[in-house]
N, C-alpha and C positions, 0 to 999 in steps of 0.2 A: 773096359774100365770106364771110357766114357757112358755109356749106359745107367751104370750103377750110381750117378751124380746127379741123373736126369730126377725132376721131381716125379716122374712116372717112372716103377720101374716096370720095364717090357717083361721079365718075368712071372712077376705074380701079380699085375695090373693094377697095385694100392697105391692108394697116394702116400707118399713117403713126407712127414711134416716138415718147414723150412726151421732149421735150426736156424734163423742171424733172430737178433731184435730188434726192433722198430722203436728207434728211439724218437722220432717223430711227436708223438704224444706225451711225452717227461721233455721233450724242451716247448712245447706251447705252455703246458703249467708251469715250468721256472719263468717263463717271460711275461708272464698272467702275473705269478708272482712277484717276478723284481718290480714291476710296473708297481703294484699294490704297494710295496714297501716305500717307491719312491714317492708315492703321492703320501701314503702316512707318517713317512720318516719326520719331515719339518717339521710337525703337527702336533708330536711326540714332545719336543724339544722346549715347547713355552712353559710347563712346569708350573710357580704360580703366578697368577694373576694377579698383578701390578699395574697402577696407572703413574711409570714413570715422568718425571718432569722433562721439558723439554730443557737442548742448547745448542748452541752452535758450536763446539769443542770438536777439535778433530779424534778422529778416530781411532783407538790404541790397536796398535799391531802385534802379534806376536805370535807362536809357533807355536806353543803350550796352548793346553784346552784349561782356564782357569774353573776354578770354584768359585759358586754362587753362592751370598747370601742377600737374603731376599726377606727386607721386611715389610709388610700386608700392610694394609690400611687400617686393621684392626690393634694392629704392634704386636704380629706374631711374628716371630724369628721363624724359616726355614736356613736351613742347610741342605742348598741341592731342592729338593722337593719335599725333606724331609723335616716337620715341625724340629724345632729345639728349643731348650730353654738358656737365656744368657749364661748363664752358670756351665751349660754343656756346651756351649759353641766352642771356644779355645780348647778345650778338651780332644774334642770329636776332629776340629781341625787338626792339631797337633798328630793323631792317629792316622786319618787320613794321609796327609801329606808329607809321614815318616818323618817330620821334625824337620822340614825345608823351611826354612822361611822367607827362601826367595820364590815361592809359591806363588801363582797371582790369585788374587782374589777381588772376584768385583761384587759390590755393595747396592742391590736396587732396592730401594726405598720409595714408596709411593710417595706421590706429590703432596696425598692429604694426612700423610702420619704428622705428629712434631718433628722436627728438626734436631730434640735434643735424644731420643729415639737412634736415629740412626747415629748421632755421633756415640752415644754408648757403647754402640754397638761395634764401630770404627777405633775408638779407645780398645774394647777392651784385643780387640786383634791388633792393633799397633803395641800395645802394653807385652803382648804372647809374644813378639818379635817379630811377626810376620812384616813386611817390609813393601810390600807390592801391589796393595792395598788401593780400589779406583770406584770411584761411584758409579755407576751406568745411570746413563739419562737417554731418551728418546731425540734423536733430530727436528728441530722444529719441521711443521708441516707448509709446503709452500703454496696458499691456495691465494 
């Protein structure tokens, strides 16, 4: 019995193929991989580009992953990454957030839009109900 397990068999002198797999080579590519993800992951996440204002305000905390609006310096409204138009943001939110209004939602507004811009924009989601409503600003830089 022992013979017939041998990768030689003493009978008929052929090499008998090793049945196991070598998973060896499928875990260097998942760790090639996770690696890859982790350095793109961050990278992914900045969405659009904003030259928020600075402050010194501490930091909100919380457990929930809030939605973004985000208006450009040109006074485009996105939702998330996604262009909107005023008229569709309460909408879209509304759908999104199956009618929670204790939602959070934070509001980046470039430094160089007007002022009256982003409060439009903060009306009309305080007006929808939404309730949780925060501007995001960048930390001053300490040079």
């Amino acid at each position: 019995m022992a013979a017939l397990l041998n990768d030689w068999s003493s009978q008929t002198g052929k090499y008998r193929p090793m049945a196991e797999i070598n998973v060896t080579p499928f875990v260097d590519v998942m760790l090639v991989l996770l690696v890859v993800f982790m350095i793109t992951a961050p990278l992914l996440t900045v969405g659009v580009k904003v030259d928020l204002p600075e402050t010194s305000a501490p930091i909100i905390a919380g457990q929930d992953e809030p939605l973004a609006v985000t208006v450009s310096a040109s006074g485009q409204i996105f939702l998330q990454e996604t262009e909107v138009e005023l008229s569709e943001l309460v909408p879209r939110l509304t759908a999104i957030t199956l009618n929670k209004p204790d939602t959070r939602i934070f509001i980046r507004g470039d430094k160089a839009i007007a002022y009256g811009v982003v409060m439009e924009v903060m009306g009309a989601l305080t007006e929808a109900g939404f309730r949780r409503v925060a501007l995001v600003t960048e930390r001053p830089s300490s040079n």
